[in-house]
N, C-alpha and C positions, 0 to 999 in steps of 0.2 A: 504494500500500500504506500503509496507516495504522501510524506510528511508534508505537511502547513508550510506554507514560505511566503514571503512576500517579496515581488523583483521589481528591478526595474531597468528596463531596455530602452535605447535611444537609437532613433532610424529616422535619418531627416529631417532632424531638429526637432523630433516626438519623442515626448518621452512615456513610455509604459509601464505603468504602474500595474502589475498585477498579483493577488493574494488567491490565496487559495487554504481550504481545511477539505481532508476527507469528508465531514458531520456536513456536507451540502454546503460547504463555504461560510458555518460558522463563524462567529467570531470570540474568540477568546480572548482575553486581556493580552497576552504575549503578541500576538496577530493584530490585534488594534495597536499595538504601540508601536511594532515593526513599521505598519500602513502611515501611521502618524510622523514618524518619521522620514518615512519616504517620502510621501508628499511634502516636507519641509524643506527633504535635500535634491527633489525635484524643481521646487521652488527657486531656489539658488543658484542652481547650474545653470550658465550662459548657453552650454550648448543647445538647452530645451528651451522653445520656444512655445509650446504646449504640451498638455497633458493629459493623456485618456486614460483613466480607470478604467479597470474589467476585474473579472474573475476567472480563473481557472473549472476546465470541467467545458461541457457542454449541455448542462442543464441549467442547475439554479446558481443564477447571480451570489445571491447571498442570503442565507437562511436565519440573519441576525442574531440575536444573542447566544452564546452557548449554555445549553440547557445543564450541561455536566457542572460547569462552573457557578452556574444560577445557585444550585442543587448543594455545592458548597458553602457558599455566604453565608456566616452566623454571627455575623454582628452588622450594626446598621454603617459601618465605616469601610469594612469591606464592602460592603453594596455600592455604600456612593464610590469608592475606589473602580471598581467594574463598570460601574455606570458612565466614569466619568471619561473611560477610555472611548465610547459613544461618542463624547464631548469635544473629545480633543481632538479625536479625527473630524468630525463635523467642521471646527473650528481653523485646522489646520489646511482646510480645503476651501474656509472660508477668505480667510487670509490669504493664502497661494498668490502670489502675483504673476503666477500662469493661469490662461482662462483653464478648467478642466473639463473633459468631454467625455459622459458616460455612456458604456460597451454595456448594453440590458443582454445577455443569450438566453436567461430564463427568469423563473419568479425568485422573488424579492419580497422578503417577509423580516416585518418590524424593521429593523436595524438597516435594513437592508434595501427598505423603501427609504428612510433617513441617508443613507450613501448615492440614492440615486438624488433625490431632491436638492444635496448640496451640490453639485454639479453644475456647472454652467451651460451644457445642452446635453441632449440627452439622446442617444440612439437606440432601439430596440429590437427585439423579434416580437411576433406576435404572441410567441410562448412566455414573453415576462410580463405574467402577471401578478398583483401587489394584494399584500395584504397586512393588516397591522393587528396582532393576536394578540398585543399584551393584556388585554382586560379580559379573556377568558383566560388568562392565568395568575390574575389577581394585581399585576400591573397596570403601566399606561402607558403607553410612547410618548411620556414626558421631555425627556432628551430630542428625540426627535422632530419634535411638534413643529419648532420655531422653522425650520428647514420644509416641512414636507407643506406646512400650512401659507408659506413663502411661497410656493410653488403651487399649489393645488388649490387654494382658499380657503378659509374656514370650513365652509359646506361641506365642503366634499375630503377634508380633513375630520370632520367630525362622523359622516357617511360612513368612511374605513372605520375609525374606533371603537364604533357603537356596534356597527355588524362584523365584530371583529373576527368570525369564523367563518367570514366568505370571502373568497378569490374575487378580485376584480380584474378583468381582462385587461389588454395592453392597450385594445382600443381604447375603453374608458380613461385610462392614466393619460391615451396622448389627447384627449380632449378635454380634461381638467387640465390641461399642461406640462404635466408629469414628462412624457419623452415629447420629444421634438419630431420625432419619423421612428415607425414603426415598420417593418420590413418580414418578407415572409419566411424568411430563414438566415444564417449566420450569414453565409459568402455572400451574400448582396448588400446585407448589413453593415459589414466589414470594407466592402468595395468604396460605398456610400461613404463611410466613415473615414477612412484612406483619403481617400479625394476631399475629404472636407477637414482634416488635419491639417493637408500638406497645402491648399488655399490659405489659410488660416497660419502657419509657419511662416510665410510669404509676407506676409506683411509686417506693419513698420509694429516693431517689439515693443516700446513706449509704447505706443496706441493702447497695443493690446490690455498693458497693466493699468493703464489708466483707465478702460473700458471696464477692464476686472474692479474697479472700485466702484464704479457708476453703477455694477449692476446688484454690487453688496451695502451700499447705503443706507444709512439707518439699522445699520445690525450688530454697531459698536459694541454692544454691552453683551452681547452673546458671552463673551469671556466667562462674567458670571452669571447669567442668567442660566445657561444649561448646562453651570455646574451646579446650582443651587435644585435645577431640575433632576440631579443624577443623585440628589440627598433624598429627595423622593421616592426614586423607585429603587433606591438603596434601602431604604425603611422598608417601604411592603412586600420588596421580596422574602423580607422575613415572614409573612404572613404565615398563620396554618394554611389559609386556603392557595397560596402559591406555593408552599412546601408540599403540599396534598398533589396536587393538578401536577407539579415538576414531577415529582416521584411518577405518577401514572404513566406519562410521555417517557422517563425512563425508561 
């Protein structure tokens, strides 16, 4: 079985962020920080000129939190600790002074809808579909909110939360705003995305960071606002009824 990694490739002034877990492209604290940092020192290198996140695998993007790790938490400081790795990746994708461009190949659950919405545009298959489950296991996509509610609205942020045990197709994500172009399989997706990398490389670099700030305006305080959101669902993962519901999906 091929262990968790987080890379990062550079081809024509793109740079490729890609993570991956066996558990559907989980994310665990070690994974979030690896990702967190990559994007930091994607950030920094002159040779990149942009940045596409994806995941590894050919099914699901990112299956968000790791259920194993949830399952461990026993005080409310390790929670907001986990949660805040959510944070810091959100944040560090916020800040990026490369635009970043996300690679959807499949669905994208809680955390993982939160990895797409920070994004600055978004590519998909028809197969990534979204779903935000944390209130059928006693949470909330508190962390995530500020990112996916950015992108989608209120409504249709509160839509996912509420009916949080059902799939929303990719159609619906790209008409609340969610991906930008949806596509019927990878290699056209991929084609599509190539050609609209390497447009985008092309042009004047300044421009771009400076676009990158126009389009993150008003989101200064994120710093602490979703870490004070990862104090949150650092508490009620202690719950009996999220300690109940973890153990079951076990």
């Amino acid at each position: 079985m091929i262990e968790a990694y987080v890379t990062l490739k550079i081809e024509n002034k793109v740079g490729f962020i890609e993570f991956y877990h066996p558990q559907h492209n989980a994310m665990p604290s070690d994974v979030l920080s690896q990702l967190e940092n990559t994007i930091k020192s994607a950030g920094n290198n002159n040779e990149i000129a942009v940045v596409v996140l994806k995941s590894g695998g050919d099914r699901t993007f990112c299956a968000g939190a790791s259920f194993n790790e949830l399952i461990a938490i026993e005080d409310p400081h390790a929670g907001q600790l986990f949660f805040s790795g959510f944070a810091k990746v959100i944040n560090a994708m916020r800040k990026c002074p490369k635009l970043i461009i996300g690679r959807i190949q499949g669905k994208a659950v809680g955390g993982g809808v939160g990895l797409a919405a920070a994004t600055d545009y978004c590519f998909a298959t028809k197969y990534a579909s979204i779903k935000l489950s944390e209130l059928s296991i006693g949470i909330g996509p508190f962390v995530i909110e500020p990112a996916v509610t950015r992108r989608v609205g209120l409504n249709a942020m509160s839509q996912m939360t509420l009916d949080a045990e059902t799939f929303f197709d990719a159609k619906w994500a790209k008409e609340k705003g969610l991906y930008t172009e949806v596509y019927d399989d990878v290699v056209k997706m991929d084609q599509e995305l190539n050609n609209f990398t390497q447009k985008l490389a092309g042009y004047n670099l300044e421009a771009l960071s400076e676009m990158k700030k126009v389009l993150w305006k008003d989101t200064e305080n994120w710093d602490n606002l979703l870490i004070e959101r990862a104090k949150i669902s650092g508490k009620l993962v202690l719950s009996e009824f999220t300690k109940h519901t973890l153990k079951r999906f076990k």
